[in-house]
C-alpha positions in Angstrom: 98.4 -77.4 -127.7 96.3 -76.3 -130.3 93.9 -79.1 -130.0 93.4 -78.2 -126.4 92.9 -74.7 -127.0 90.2 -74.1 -129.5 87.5 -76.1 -127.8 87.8 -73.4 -125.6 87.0 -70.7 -127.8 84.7 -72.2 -129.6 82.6 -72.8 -126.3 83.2 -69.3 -125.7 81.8 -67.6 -128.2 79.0 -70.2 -127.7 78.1 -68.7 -124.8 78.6 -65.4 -125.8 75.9 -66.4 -128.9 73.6 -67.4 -126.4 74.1 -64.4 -124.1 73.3 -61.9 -126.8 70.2 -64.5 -127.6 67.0 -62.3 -126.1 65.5 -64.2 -123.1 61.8 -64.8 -122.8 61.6 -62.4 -119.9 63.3 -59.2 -122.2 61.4 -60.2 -125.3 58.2 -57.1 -126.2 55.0 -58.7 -125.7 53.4 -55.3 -126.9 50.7 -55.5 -124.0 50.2 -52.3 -122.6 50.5 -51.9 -118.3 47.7 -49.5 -117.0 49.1 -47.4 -114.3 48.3 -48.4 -110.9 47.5 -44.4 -109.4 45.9 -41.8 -112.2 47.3 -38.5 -111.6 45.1 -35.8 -112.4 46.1 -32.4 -113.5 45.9 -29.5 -111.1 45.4 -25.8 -111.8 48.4 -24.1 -110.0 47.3 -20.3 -109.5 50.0 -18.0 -108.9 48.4 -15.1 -108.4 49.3 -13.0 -111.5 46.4 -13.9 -112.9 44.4 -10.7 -113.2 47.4 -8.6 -114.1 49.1 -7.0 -117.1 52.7 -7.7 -117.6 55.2 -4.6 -118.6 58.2 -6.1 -118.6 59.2 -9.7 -118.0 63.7 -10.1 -118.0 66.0 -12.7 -116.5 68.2 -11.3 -114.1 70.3 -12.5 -110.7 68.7 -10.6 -107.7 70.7 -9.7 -104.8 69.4 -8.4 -101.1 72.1 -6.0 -98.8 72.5 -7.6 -95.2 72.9 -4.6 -93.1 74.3 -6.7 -90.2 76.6 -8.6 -92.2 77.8 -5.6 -93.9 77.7 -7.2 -97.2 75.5 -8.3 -100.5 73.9 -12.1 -100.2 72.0 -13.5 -103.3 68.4 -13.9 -103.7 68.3 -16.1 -106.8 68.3 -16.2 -110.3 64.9 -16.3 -112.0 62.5 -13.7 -114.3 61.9 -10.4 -112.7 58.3 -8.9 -114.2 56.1 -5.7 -113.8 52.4 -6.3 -113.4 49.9 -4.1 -113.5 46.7 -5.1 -111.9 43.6 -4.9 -114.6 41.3 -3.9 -111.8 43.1 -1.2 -109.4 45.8 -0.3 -111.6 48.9 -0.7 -108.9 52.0 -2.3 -110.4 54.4 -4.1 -108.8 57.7 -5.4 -109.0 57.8 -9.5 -108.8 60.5 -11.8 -109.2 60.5 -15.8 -108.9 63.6 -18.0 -108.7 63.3 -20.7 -112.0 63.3 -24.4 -110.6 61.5 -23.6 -107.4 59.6 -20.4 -108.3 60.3 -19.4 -104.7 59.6 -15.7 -104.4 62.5 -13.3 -104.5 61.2 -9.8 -104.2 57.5 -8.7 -104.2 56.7 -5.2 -103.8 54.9 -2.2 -105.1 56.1 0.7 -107.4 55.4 3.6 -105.8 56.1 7.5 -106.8 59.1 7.2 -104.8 60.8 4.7 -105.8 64.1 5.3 -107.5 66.3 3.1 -109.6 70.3 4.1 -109.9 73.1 2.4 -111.8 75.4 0.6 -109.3 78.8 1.5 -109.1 81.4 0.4 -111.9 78.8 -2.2 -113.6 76.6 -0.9 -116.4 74.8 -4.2 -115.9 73.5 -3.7 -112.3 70.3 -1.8 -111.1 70.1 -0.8 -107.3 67.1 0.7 -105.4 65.0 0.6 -102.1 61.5 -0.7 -101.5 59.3 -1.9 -98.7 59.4 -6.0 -99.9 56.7 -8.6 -98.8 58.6 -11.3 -100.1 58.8 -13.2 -97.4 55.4 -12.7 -95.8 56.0 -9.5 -93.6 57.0 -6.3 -94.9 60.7 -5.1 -94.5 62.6 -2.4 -95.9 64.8 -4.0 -98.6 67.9 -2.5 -100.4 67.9 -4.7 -103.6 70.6 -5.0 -106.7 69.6 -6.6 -109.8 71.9 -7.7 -112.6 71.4 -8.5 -116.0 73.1 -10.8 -119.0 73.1 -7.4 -120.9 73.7 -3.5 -120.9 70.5 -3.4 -122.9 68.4 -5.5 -120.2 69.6 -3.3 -117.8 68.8 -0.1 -119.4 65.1 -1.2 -120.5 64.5 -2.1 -116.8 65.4 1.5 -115.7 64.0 3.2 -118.6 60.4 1.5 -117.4 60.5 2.0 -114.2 61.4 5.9 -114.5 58.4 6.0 -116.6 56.2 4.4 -114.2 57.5 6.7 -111.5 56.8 9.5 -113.3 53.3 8.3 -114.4 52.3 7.7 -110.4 53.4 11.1 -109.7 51.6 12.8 -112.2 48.4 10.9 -111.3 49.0 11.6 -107.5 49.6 15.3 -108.4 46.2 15.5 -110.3 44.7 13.7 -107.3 46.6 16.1 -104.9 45.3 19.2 -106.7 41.5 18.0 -107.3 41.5 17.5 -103.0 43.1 21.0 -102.5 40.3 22.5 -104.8 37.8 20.4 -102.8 39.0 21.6 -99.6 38.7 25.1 -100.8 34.8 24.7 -101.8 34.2 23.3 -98.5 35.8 26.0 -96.5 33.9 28.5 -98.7 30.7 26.7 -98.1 31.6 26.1 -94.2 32.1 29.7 -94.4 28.6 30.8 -95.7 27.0 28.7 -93.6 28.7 30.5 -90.1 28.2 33.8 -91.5 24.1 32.7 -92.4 24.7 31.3 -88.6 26.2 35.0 -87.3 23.1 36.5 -89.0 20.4 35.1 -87.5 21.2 35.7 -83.6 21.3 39.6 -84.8 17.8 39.3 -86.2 16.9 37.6 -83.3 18.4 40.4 -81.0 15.9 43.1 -82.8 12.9 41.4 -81.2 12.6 41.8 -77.5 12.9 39.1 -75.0 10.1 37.4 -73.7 9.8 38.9 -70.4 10.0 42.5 -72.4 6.9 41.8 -74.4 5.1 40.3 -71.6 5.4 43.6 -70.0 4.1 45.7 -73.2 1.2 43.6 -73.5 1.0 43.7 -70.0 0.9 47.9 -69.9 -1.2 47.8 -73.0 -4.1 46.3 -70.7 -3.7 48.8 -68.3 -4.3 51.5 -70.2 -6.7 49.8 -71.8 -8.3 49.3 -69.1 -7.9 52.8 -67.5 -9.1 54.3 -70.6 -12.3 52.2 -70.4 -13.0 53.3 -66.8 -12.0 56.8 -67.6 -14.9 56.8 -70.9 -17.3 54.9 -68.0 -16.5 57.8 -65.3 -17.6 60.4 -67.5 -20.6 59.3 -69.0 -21.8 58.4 -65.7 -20.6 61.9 -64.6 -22.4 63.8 -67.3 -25.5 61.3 -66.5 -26.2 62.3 -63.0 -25.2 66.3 -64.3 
C-alpha cells in the first residue's frame, strides 16, 4: 500500500509547486498603462467663500414635524457661523458630512433666541425662518452636541451675536428717530415761511382795487387840469 500511495503525494505537491510557480500573465512587466479618460480637477464653490467663520462644531441636527407631532433628524454634519466680509450678516449653516447636503441655512437675527432643551445639557433648541431647502419656512430646530462644552460655546456665541445685532439696530433706530425730528423741524419752517407770505400778500390790494386807484388818480388829475385851464381862461377874457 505504501508503494501505491506516495506517488500520489508526491504528484501532489508537484502540482501544488507549479501552482505557486507565477504565470507569465501575473509576472510585473513594470510598463506603465496611460489611462484611457484624463480627469481634470474641478473647482467646487460652495458659497462660503466670501465669509468669515465664528464658530465651526460637529453636532446631530434635528427639525420638529408639527403634523407628526414629533422630532425627525436632519443629519449629522459641522454646523458653522459665517459672517459675510462684505455686508456683515451672519448666518447659521450646517452641511451633512458624506453628502454635504444642506441641513439648515438661515440668518441670525436680533430675535433669535437659543434655550437649553429640556433634561439634556447637550441639546440647543431655537426658531428661525430656514431656506434650507430652497423656500423659506418657519423651522423649530434642536441641535445636539458630543459635549456639554460644545453645547455651551454654541449658546454663548450666539447670545453674543444677538446682542451685538440689537445694539447696532438700536443705534440705527435712534440715528432715524433724530432724522425724522430734523425733518419735521425743517418741514415745519418751511409751512410757517409758506403761512407768511400769503399775509404779506394780503397787505397789497387786489388787482381790480389798484386798477381803480390809478383809475381815480386820472380823474382828478384830469379834473384838476381842466379846473387850472377854466380859470386862466376865465381871468383871460376878465
Amino acid at each position: 500500500m505504501a508503494s501505491t500511495t506516495e506517488p500520489t503525494i508526491v504528484k501532489k505537491e508537484d502540482e501544488e509547486e507549479e501552482d505557486s510557480k507565477p504565470s507569465a500573465e501575473d509576472e510585473d512587466t513594470g510598463a506603465q498603462i496611460a489611462p484611457i479618460v484624463k480627469l481634470q480637477e474641478v473647482a467646487v464653490s460652495t458659497g462660503e467663500e466670501n465669509e468669515d467663520i465664528l464658530l465651526d462644531l460637529k453636532a446631530k441636527l434635528y427639525r420638529f414635524d408639527k403634523d407628526g407631532n414629533q422630532w425627525k433628524e436632519r443629519g449629522v454634519g459641522t454646523v458653522k457661523l459665517l459672517k459675510h466680509k462684505e455686508s456683515g450678516k451672519i448666518r447659521l449653516v450646517m452641511r451633512q458630512n458624506k453628502t454635504l447636503k444642506i441641513c439648515a441655512n438661515h440668518l441670525v437675527l436680533p430675535t433669535m433666541t437659543v434655550q437649553e432643551h429640556h433634561g439634556n445639557d447637550k441639546s440647543c433648541v431655537w426658531h428661525a425662518a430656514d431656506f434650507a431647502d430652497g423656500e423659506l419656512k418657519e423651522e423649530t430646530f434642536c441641535i445636539r452636541f458630543p459635549s456639554v462644552e460644545n453645547c455651551k460655546s454654541f449658546k454663548d456665541k450666539i447670545e453674543e451675536i444677538t446682542e451685538s445685532l440689537a445694539k447696532d439696530s438700536g443705534e440705527s433706530e435712534e440715528g432715524n428717530t433724530a432724522a425724522e425730528l430734523i425733518d419735521k423741524l425743517s418741514v415745519g419752517g418751511k409751512e410757517k415761511k409758506r403761512k407768511e407770505r400769503p399775509e404779506k400778500k394780503h397787505l397789497r390790494p387786489p388787482k381790480r382795487k389798484r386798477k381803480r386807484r390809478r383809475m381815480r388818480m386820472r380823474n382828478r388829475k384830469s379834473l384838476a387840469m381842466k379846473s387850472k385851464a377854466s380859470g386862466v381862461l376865465v381871468w383871460l377874457f376878465c
